[in-house]
Backbone bond lengths (Angstrom), bond angles and torsions (degrees), N, CA, C in turn:
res aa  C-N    CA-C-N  psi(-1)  N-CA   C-N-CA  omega(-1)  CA-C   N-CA-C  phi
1 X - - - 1.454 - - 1.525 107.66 -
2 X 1.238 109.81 149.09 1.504 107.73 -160.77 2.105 99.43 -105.33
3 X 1.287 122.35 156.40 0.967 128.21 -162.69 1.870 116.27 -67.25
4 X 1.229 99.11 -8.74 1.453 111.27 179.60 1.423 93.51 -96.21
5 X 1.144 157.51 22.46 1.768 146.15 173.39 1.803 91.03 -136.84
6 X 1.601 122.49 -15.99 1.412 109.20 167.96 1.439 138.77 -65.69
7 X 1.511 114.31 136.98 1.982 87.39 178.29 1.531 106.18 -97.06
8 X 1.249 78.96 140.21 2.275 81.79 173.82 1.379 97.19 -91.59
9 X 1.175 91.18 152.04 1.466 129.19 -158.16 1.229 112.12 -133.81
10 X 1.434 132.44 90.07 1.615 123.83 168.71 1.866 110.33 -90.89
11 X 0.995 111.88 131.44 1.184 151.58 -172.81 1.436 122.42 -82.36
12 X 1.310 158.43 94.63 1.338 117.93 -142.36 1.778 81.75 -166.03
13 X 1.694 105.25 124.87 1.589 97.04 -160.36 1.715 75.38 -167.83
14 X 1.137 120.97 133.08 1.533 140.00 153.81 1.428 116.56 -60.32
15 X 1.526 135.02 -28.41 1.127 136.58 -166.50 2.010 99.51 -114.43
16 X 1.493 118.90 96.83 0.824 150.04 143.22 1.492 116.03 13.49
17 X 1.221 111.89 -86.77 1.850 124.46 157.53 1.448 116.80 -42.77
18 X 0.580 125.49 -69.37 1.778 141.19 166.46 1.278 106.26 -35.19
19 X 1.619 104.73 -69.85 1.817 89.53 171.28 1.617 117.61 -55.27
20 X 1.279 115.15 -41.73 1.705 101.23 -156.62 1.585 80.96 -86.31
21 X 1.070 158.69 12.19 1.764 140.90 170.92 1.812 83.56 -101.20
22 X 0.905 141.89 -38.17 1.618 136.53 163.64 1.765 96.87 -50.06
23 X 1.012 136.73 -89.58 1.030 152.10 169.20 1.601 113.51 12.99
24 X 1.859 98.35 -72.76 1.040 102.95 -137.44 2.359 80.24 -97.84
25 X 0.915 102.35 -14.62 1.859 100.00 176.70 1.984 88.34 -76.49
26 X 1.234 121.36 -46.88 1.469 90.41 -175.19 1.706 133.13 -72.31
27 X 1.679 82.11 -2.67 1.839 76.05 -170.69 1.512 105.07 -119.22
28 X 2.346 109.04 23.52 0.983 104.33 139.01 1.640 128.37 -80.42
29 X 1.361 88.53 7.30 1.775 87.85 169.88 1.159 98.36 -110.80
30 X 1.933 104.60 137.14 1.691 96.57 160.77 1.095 130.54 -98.35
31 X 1.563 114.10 61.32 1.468 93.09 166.49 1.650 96.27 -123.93
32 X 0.991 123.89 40.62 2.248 138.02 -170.41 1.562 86.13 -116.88
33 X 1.294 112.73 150.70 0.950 140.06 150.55 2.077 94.63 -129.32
34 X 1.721 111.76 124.39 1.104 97.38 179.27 1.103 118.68 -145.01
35 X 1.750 112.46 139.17 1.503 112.66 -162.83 1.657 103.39 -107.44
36 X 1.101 118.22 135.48 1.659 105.03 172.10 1.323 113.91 -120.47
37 X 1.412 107.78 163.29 1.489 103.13 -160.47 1.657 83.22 -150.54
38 X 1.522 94.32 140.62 1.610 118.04 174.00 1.915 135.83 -53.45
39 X 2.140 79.00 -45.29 1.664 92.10 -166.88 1.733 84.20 -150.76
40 X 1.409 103.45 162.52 1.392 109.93 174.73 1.473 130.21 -72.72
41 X 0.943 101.53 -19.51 1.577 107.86 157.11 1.573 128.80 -73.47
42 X 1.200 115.10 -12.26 1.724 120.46 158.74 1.282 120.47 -86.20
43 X 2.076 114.74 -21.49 1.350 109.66 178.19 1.944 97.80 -82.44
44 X 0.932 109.62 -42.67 1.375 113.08 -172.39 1.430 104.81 -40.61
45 X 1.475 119.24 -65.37 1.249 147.06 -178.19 1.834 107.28 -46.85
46 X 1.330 126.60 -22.18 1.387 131.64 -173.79 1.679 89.54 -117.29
47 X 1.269 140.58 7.20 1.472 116.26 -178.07 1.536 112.06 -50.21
48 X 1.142 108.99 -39.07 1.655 117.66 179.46 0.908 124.90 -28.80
49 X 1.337 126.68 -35.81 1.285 141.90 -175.59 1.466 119.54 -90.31
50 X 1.400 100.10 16.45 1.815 125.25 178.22 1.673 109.81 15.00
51 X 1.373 85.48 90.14 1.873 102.18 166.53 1.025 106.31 -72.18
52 X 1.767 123.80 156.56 0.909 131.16 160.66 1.496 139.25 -58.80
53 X 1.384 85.58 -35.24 1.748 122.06 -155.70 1.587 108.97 -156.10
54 X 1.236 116.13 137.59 1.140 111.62 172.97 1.612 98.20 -139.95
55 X 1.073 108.79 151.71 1.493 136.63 177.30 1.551 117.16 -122.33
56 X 1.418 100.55 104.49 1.797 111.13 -158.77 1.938 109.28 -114.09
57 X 1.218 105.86 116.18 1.665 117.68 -168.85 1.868 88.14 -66.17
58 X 1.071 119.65 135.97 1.602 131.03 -166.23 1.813 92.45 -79.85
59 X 1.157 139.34 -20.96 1.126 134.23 -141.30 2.231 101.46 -140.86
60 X 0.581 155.92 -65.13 1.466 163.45 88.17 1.926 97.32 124.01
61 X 1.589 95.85 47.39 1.392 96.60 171.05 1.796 122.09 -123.03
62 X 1.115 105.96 25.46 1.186 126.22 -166.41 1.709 97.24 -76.88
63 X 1.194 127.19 -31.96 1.941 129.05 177.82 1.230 110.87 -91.16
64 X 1.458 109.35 -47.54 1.450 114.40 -163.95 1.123 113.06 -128.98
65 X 1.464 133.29 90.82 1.306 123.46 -163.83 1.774 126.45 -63.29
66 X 1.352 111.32 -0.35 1.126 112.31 -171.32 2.036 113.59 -118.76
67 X 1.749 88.46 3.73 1.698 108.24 175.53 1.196 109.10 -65.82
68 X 1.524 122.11 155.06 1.441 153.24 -120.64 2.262 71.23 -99.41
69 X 1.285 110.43 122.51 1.581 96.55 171.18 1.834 101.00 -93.33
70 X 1.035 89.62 -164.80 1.740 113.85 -159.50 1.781 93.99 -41.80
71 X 1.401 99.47 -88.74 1.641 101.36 179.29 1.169 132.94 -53.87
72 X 1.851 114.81 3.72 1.634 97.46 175.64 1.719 88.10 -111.77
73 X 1.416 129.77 7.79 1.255 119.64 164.25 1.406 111.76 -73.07
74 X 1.698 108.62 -43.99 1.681 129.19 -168.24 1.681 103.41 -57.92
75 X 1.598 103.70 -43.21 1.506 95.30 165.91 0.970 137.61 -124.53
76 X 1.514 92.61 51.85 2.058 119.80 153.02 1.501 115.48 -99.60
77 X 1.568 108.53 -18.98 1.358 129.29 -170.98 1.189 99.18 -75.24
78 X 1.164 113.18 -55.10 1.632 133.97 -165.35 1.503 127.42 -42.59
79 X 1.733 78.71 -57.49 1.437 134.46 177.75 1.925 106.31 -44.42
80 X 1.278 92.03 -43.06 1.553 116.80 -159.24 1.589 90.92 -92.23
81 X 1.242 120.93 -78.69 1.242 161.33 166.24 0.970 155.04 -31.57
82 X 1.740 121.45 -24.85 1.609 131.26 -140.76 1.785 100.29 -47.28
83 X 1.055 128.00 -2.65 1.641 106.58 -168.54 1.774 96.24 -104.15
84 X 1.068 129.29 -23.52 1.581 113.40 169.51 1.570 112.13 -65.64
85 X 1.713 85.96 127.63 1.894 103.10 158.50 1.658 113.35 -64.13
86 X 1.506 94.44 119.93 1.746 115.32 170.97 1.668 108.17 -96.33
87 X 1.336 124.77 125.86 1.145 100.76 170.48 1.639 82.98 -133.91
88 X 1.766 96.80 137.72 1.593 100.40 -171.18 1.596 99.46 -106.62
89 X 0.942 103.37 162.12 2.087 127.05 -159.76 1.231 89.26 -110.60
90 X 1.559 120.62 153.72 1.524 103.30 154.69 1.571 85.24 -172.96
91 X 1.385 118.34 147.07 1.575 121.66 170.10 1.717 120.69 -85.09
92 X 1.409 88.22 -5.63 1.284 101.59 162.91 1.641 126.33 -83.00
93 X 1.363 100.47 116.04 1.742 102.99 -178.56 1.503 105.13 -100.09
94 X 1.285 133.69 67.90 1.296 142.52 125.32 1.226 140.07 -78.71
95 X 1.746 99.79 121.34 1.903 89.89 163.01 1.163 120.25 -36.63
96 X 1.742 124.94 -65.85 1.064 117.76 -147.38 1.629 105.25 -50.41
97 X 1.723 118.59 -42.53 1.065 124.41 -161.84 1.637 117.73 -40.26
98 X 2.041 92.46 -47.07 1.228 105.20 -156.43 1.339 114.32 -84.91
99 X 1.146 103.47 -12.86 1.722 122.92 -177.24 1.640 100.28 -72.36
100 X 1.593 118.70 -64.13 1.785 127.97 156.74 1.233 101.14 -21.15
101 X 1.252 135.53 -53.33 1.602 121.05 -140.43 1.622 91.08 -87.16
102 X 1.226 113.53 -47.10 1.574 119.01 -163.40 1.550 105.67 -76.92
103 X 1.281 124.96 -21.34 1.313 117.17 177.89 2.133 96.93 -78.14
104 X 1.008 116.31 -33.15 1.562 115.55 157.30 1.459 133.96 -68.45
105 X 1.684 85.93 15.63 1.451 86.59 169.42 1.411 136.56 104.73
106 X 1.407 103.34 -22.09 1.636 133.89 -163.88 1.326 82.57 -75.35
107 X 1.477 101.07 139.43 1.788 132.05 173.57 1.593 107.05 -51.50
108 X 1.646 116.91 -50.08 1.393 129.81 -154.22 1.789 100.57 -157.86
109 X 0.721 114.84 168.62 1.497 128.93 146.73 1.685 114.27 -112.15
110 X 0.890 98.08 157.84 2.246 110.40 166.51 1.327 98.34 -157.60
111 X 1.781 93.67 123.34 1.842 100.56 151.84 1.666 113.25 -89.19
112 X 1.161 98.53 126.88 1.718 116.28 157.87 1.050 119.36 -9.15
113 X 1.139 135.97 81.63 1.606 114.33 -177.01 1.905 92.99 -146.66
114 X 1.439 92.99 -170.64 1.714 102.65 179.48 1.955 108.98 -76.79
115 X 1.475 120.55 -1.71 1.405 120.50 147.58 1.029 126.44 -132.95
116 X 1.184 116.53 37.89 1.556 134.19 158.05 2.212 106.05 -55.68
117 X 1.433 105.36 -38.18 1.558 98.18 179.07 1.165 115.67 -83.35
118 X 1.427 131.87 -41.81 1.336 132.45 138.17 1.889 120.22 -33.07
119 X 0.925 129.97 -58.05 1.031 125.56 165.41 1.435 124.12 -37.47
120 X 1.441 120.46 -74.76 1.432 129.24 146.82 1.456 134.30 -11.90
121 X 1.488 100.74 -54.68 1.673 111.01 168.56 1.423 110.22 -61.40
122 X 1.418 124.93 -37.85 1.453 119.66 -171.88 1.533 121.56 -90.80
123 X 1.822 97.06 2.01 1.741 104.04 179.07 1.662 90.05 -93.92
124 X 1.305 121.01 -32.81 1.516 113.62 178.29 0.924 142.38 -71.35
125 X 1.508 107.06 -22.23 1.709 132.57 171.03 1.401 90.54 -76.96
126 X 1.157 127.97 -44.11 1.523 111.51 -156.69 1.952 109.78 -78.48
127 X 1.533 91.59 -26.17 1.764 100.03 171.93 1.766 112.83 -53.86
128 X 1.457 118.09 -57.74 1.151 120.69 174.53 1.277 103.54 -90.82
129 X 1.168 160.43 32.51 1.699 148.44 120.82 1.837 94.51 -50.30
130 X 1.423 113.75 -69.76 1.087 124.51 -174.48 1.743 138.06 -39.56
131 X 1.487 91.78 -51.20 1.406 102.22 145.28 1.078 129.52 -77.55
132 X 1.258 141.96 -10.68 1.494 117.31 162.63 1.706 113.77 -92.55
133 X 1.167 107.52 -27.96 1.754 87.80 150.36 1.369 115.42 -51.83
134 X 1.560 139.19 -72.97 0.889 164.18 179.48 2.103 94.11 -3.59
135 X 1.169 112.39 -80.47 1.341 150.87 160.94 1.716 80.23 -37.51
136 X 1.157 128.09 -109.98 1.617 119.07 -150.21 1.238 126.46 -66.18
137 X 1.741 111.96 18.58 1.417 126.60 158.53 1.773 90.36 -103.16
138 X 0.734 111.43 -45.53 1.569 103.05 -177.16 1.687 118.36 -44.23
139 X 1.621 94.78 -46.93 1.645 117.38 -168.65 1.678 99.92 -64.77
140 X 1.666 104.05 -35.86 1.551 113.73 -175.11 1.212 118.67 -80.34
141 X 1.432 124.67 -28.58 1.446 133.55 158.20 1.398 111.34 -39.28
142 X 1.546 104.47 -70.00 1.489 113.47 -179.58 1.106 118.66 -43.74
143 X 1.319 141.99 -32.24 1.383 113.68 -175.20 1.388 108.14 -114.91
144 X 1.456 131.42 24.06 1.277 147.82 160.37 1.467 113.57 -57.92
């Protein structure tokens, strides 16, 4: 598959292992192009490079204790952004958490778990299922 039909994917997780085992299951699929980023201030700092999708660790203080955490990255993204899908990670399995994240905007929440990557894959398929209907009701409007 050629790099123009891939979705980029930024990645963005404080804990090292976690990111590159994220990493390395998405770019056994080819349709990722994937960038990862340490702390929220490096994803912010690369928006330019207009991801498709981003996948945001809810918590991201594990390097720098005083780095931008999950939701003040989500609404720097936003800020920048409002049309990129956020879907925030978190090992935390709370409502309250997940309820916070989505009133900020976030596409989805996912807790960490052993189908958290499975999980993920089926919030992303379902982003572009959506848009390309989206687009061929649009295309069908138009010439109505």
């Amino acid at each position: 598959m050629n790099n123009e039909n891939k979705i980029k994917l930024f990645l963005v997780d404080d804990d090292a292992l976690f990111l590159k085992s994220l990493e390395i299951l998405f770019l056994e699929n080819a349709d990722f192009i994937v960038e990862t980023y340490s702390t929220g201030e490096l994803c912010v700092a690369n928006l330019p490079s207009n991801p498709d999708v981003i996948i945001l660790d809810y918590r991201l203080d594990g390097i720098i204790s005083t780095a931008m955490d999950g939701l003040e990255t989500l609404d720097r993204i936003k800020e920048i952004n409002n049309d990129i899908p956020v879907i925030m990670l978190s090992s935390q399995d709370k409502i309250e958490v997940a309820v916070n994240c989505l009133h900020h905007k976030a596409l989805d929440y996912v807790v960490k778990s052993e189908t958290a990557f499975f999980r993920m894959q089926q919030i992303i398929s379902g982003i572009f299922k959506y848009q390309k209907m989206e687009k061929e009701l649009n295309w069908y409007m138009d010439r109505m």
